[in-house]
LUMTINU-512138 format. One record per atom (N, C-alpha, C): residue in three letters; x, y, z. Coordinates in steps of 0.2 Angstrom, whole numbers, plus 5000, padded with zeros to 4 digits. Example, Ala and Ser with C-alpha at 12.3 -4.5 7.8 and 13.67 -1.06 7.14 Angstrom:
Ala506649725039/Ala506249785039/Ala506649845039/Ser506449895035/Ser506849955036/Ser506450005039/
This chain:
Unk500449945000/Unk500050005000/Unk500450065000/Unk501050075003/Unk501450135003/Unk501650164996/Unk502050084994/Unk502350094990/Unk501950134983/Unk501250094984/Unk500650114978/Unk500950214980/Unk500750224986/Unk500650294987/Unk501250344983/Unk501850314985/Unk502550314983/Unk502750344976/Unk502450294973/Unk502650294967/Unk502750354962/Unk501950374963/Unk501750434957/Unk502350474958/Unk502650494964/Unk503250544967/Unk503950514962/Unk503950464965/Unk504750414963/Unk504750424956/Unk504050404951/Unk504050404944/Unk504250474941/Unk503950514944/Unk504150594940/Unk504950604941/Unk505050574945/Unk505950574944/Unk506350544939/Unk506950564938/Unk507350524936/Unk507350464938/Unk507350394933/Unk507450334935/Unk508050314939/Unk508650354937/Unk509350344942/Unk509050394947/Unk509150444948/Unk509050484954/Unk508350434958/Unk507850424955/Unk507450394960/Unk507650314964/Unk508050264958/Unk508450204960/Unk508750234967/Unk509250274967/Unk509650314974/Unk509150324979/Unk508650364977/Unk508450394981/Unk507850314988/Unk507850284982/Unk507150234985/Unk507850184989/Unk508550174987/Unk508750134990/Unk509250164999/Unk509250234997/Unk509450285003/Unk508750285008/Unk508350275006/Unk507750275009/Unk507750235012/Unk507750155010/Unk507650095013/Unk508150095019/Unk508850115016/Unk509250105022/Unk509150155029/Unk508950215027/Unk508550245033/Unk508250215036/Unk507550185034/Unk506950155036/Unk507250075039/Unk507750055037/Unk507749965038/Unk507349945043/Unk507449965048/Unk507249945054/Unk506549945056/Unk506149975050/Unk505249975051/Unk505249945046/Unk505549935041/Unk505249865036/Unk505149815040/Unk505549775040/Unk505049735045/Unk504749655043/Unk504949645035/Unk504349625030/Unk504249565034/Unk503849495036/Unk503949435037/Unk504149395029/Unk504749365031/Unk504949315027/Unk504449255026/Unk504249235021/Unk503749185020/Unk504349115019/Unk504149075024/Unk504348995025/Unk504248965019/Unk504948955013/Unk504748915009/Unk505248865008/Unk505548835014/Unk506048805011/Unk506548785004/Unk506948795002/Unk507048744997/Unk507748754996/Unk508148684995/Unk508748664995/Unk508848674987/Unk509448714988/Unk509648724978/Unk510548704978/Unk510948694975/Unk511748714972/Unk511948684982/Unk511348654986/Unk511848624991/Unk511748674997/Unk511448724995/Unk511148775000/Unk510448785002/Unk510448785008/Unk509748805011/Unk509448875011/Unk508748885006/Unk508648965006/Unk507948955009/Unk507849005014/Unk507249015018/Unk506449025011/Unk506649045007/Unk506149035002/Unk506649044997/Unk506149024988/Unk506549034983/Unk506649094977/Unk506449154983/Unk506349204979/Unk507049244980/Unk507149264979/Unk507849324975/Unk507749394973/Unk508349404975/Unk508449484972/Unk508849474968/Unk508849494959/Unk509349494955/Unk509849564954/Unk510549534953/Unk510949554955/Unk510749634948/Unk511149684949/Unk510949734948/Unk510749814950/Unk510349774953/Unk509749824959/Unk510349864966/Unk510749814968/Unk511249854972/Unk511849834970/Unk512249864965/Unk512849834961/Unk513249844965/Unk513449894971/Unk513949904975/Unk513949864982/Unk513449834983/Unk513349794990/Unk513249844995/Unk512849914992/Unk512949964999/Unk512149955003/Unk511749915000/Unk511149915005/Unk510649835005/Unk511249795010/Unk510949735009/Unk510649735015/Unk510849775022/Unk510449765026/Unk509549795027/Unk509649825022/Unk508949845019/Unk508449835016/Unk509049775009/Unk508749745007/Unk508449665007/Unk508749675015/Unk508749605016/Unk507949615022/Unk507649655022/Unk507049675027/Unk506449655023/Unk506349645018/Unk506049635012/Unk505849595010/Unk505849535013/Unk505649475014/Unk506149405008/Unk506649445006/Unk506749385000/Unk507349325002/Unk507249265001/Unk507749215003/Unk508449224999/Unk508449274997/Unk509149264996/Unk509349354992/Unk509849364992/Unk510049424987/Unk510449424983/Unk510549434978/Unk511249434973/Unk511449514971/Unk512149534975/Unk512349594973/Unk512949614966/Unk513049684964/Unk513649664960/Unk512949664953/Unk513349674946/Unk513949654943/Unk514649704947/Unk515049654950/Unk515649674953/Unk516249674945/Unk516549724946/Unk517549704940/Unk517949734945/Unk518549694942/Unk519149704946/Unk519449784949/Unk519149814943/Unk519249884944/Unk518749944945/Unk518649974947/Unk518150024946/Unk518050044940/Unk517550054938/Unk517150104933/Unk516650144934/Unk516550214929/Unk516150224929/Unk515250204926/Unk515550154923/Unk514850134918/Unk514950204910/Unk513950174908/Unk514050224902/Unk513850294902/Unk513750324899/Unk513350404901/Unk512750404902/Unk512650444907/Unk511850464909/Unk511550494902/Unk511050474901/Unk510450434905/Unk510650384903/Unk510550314907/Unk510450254903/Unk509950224905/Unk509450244911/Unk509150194913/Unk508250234911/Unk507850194909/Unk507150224906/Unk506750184906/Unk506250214911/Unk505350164909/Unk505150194906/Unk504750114904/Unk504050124899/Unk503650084904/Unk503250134905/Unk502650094911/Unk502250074908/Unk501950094901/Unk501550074897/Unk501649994897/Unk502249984898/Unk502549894894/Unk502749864902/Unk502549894907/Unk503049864912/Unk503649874911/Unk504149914909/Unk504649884906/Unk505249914909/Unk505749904907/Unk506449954908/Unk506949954903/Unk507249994902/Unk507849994897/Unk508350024899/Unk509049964902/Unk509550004907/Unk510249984900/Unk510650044901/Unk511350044897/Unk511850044902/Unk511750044909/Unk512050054914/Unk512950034912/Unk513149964911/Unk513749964908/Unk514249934913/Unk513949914920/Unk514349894923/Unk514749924930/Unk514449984931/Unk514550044934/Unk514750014940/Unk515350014943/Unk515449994951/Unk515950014954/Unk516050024960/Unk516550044964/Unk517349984962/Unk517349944960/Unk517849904962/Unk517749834966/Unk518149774963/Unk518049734969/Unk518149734976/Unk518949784979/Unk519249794983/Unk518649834988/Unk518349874986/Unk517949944990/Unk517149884991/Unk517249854985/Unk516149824985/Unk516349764992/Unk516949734992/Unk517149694998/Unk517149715005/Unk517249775005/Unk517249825011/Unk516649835011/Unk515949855007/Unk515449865008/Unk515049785011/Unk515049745008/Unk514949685013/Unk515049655019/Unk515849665018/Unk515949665028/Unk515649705032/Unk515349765030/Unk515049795035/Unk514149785036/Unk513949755032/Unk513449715031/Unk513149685038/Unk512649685041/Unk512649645047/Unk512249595045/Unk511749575039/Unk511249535037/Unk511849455036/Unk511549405036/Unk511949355037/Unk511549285032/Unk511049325029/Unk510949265023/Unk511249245019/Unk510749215014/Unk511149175008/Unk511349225003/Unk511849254999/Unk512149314997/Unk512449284990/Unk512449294984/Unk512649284977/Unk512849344974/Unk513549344973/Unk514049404971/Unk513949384964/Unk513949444960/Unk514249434952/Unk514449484952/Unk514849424946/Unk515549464944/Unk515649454935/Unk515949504934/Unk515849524928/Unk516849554926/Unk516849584920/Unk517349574918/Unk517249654916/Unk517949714917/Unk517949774914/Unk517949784905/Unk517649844907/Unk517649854899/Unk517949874895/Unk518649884896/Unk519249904892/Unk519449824894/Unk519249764896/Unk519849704897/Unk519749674889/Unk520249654883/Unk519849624879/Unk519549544880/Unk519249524875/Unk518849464879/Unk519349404879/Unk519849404874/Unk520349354875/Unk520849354883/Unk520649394884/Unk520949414894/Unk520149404898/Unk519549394895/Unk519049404898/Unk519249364906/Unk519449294904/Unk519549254909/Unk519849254918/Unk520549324914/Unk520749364918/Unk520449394925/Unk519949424921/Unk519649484925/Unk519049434931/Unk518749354928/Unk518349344934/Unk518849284936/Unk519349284936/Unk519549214939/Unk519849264946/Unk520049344945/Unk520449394949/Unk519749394954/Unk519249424952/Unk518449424954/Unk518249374959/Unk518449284958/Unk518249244960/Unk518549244966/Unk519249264965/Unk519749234970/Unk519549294976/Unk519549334975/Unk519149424977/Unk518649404984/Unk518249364980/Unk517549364985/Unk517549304984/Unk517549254985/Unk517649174986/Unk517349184992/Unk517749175000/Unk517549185006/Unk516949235006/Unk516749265005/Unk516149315007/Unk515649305005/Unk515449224999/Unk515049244994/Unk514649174998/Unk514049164997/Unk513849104999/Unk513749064989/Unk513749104985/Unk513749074978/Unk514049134974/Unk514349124968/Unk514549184965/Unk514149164957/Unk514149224954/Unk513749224947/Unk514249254944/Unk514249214937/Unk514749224932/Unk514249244926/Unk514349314924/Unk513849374921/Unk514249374914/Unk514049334909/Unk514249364901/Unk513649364897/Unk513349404901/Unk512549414895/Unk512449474895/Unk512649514900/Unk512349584901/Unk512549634891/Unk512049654890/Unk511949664882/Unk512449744881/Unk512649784889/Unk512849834888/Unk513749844890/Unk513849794891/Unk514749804887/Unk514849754882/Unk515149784878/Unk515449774871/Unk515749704871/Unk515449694867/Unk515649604865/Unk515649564870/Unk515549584877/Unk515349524883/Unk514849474879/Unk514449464875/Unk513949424875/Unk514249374869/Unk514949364867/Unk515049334863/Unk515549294867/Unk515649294874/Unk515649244879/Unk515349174878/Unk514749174877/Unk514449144876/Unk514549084872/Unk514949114865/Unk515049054860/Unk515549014862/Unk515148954859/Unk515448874861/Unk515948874863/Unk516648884860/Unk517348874860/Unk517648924866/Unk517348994864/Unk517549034870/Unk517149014878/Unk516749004877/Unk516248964885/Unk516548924886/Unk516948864884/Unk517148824886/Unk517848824889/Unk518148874885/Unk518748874889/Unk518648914895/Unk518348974894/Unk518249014902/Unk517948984908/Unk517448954905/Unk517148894911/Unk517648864912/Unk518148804910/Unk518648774912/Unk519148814917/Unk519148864913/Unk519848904918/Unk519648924925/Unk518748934926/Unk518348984933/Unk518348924936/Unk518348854935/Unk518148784938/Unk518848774940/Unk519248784937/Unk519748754939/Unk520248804945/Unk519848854944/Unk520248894949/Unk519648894954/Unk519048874955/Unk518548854960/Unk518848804966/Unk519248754959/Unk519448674964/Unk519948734969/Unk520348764967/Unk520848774970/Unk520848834977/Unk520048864976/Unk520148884980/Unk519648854984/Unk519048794984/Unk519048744987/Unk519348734991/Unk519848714990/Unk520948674994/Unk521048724998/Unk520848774995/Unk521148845000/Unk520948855007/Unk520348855005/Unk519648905010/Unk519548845012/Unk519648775011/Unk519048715015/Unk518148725013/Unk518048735008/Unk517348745007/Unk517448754997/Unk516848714996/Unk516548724990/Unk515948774988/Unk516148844986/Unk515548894984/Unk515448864978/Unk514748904977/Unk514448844970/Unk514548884965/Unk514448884958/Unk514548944954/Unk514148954948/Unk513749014950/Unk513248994941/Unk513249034936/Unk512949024931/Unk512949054926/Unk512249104925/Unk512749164922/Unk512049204920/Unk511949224912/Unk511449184907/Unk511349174901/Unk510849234899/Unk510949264893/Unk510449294887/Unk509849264886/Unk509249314886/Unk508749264883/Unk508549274877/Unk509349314873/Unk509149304863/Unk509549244863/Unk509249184863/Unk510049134862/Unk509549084858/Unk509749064852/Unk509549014848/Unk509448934850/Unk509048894847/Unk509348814849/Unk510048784849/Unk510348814845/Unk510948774845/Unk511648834853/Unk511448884853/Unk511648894857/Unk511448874865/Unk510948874866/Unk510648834870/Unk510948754872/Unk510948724867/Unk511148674869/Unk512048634869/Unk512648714868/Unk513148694868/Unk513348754875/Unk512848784879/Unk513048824884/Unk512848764888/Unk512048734888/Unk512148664892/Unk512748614893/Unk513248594888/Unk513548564887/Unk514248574890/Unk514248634891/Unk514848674894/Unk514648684901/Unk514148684904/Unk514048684911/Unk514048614914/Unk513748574911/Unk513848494913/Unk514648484914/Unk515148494908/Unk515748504906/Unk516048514912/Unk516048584913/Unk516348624921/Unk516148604927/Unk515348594928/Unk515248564932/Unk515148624936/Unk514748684932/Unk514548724935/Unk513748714938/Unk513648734945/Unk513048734948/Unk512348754947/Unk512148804942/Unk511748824943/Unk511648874936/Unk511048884933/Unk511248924929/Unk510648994929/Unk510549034929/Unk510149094929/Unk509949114922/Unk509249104921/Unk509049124914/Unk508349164914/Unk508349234914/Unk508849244909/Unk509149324911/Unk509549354907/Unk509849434909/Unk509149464904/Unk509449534903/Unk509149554899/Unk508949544892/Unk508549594890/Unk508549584881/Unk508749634876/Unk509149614871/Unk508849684864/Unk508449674860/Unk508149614860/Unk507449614858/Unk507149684860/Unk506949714855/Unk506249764855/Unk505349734855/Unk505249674856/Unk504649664854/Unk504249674860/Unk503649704858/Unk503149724863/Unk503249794865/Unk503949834863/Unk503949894866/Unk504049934859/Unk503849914854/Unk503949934849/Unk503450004848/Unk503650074844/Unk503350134846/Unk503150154853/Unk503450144856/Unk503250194865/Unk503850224866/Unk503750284869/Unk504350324871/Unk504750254875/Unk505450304873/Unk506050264875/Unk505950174871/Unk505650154869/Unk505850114865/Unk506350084861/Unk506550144858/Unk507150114854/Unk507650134857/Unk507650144862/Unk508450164867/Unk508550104867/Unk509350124868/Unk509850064867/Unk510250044873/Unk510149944875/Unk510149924882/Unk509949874881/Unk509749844888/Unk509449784889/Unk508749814891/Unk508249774888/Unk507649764890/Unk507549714894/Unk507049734899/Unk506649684905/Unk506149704909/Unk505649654912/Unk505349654912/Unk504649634907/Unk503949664908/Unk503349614908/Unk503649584899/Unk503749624894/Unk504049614886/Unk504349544885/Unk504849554890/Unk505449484892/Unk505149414894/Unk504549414897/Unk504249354901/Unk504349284898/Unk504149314891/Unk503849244888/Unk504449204884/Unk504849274884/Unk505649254880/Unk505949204887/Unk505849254889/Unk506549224896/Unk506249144899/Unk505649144898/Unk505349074902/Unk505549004896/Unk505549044890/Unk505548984884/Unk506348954883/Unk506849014887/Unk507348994886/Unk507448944892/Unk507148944897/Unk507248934904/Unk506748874900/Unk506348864901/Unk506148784899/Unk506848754893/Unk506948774888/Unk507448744883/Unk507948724889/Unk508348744893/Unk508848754898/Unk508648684900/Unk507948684904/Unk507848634908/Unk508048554904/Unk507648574898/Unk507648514895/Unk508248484893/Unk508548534891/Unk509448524887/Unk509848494893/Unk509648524899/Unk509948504903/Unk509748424909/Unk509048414907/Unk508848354912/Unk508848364918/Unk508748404921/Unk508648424927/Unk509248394931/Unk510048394927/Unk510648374931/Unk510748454935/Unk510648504931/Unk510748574935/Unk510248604935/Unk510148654943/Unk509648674945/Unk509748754940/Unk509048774938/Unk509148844937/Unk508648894940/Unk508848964939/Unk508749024942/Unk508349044937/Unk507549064938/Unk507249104932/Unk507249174934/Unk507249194929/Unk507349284931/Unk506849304923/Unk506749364924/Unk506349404916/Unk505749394917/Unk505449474917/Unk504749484919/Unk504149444924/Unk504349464928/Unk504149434933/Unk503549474939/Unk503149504936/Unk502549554940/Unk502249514944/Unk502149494948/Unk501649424949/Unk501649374953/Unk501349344954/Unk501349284960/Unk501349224954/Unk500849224948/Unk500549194942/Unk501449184939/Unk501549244938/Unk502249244932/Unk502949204937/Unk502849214944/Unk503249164948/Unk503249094946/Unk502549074948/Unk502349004946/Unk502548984940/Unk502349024934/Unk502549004927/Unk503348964928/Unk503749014928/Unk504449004929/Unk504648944934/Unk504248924938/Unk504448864943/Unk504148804936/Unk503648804935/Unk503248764931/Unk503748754924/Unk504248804922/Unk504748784916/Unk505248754918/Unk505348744926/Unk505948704927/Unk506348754932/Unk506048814936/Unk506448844939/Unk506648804944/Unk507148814952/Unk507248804957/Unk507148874960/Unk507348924959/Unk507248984962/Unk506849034958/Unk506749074959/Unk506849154954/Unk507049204956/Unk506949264954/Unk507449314954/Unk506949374952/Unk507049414956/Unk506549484953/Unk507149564952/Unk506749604948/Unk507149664948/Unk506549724946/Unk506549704938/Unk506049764938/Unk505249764940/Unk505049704940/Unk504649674944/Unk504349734950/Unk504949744955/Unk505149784961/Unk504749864958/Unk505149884954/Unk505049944953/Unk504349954949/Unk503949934948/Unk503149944944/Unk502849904950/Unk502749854955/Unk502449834961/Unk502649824966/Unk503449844968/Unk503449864974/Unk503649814979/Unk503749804984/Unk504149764991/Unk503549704990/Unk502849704990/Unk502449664990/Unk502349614984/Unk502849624980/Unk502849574975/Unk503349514978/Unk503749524983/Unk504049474984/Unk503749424988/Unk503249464994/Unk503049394995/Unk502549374992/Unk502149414987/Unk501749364983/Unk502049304980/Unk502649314976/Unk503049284974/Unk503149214979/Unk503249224983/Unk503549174987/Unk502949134991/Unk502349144993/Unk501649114992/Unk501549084987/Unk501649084980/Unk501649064973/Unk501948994974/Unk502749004977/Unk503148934975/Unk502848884978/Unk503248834973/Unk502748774974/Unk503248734981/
């Protein structure tokens, strides 16, 4: 109910100014949030999550308001895209609703303080849930070094992470999404597994490690990204990031801005990938549904293709704090 009241304020704003504004606020407020966490068990990647709903990473890229966001009822957060280095990201504006579509269009670009500094933002963290770090790769690394940038990442935040997410879909740095192809995923996957074992040996512990896929990905890609996860013997896969698909948001203001699209537009795409996933995969790995998710109904969809969890984002921003626990009433 608040947040209904909230909104019309929050929407006249700038989308960035309002994103700051709604996440300095929470940390103000933490302590009246309050939200009850709805009991849904579920064992995923060998972890116990209080229910199987998510925060998708994004929404706090810095890790500066977990204990805030952890008021809000969700069984788990995923902060970050974290890189090795700071960045600014791309130029303002890059972030734009279309309310008419549900929708959003962020060219954001990977905007973050650093690994060194977003680790220092965690440790002060007092919230002690299930926590999923991703990590991505700078934008000046070329991609033949891509591997460089998240094996430095992995080893970075290993200890901190209860799972880390390995991000080469994001549509808004340059050639990251040709990660993806065959030859190249398979060797980057080998090199993050293999530095996983080792730091398994080190720490005395196995973090689990997932993938986060595109949801423009053909059949044949679909099923040789499968093949490289069984392969590595990665945990878990998240489907889907955003889109450059235009459809559904074709002629509405901001439209043709250039980014990833998500939310309500994405639904249908990201569940169709997220079932192909399941299938290609045989339910030997769990996956993470994400994309367009307004709903308790759209929750359910996503379990029903095969999800283990899900994941919300823009969801948040057009419904508000109470789409989570609808969400999480929904799980089966």
């Amino acid at each position: 109910m608040l947040y209904r009241l909230l909104r019309p304020f929050l929407f006249s704003l700038d989308p960035e100014t309002a994103h700051h504004l709604t996440l300095r606020s929470a940390d103000a407020f933490a302590g009246l949030l309050g939200t009850r966490v709805v009991s849904k068990p579920a064992r995923v990647m060998g972890i116990d999550f209080p229910n199987p709903i998510g925060l998708a990473a994004g929404l706090d890229k810095n890790a500066e308001h977990i204990d805030a966001l952890s008021a809000l009822g969700f069984g788990f957060i995923e902060v970050g895209t974290v890189t090795p280095r700071p960045q600014p990201g791309n130029p303002k504006p890059r972030i734009f609703r279309l309310p008419q579509a549900n929708a959003l269009i962020n060219r954001f670009g990977f905007n973050n303080v650093g690994v060194d500094a977003f680790l220092a933002n965690v440790a002060r963290a007092r919230w002690r849930g299930v926590l999923g770090i991703n990590i991505g790769k700078n934008f000046d690394t070329p991609l033949e070094k891509a591997a460089d940038d998240y094996v430095h990442c992995l080893a970075k935040v290993y200890s901190a992470a209860t799972y880390v997410t390995i991000n080469i879909s994001s549509p808004n740095t340059k050639g990251l999404r040709g990660l993806q192809e065959k030859s190249v995923l398979e060797n980057l996957l080998g090199r993050i597994a293999s530095t996983r074992e080792q730091l398994a040996d080190k720490h005395g512990k196995r973090v689990p490690l997932a993938l986060k896929v595109a949801p423009d990905l053909d059949e044949t890609q679909i099923a040789d990204i499968a093949a490289a996860v069984r392969a590595s013997r990665i945990d878990a896969v998240i489907a889907t990031n955003t889109s450059t698909s235009r459809d559904g948001v074709e002629g509405l203001a901001h439209g043709a801005e250039q980014g990833g699209l998500s939310g309500a537009p994405i639904r249908a795409r990201a569940t169709s990938v997220l079932g192909a996933l399941s299938t290609a995969l045989g339910g030997e790995v769990p996956l993470i549904g994400a994309g367009g998710i307004l709903s308790g109904a759209d929750a359910r969809e996503k379990f029903a293709a095969g999800a283990s969890l899900v994941q919300l984002y823009t969801g948040l921003v057009y419904r508000g704090p109470a789409l989570v626990g609808e969400c999480a009433e929904a799980a089966p």
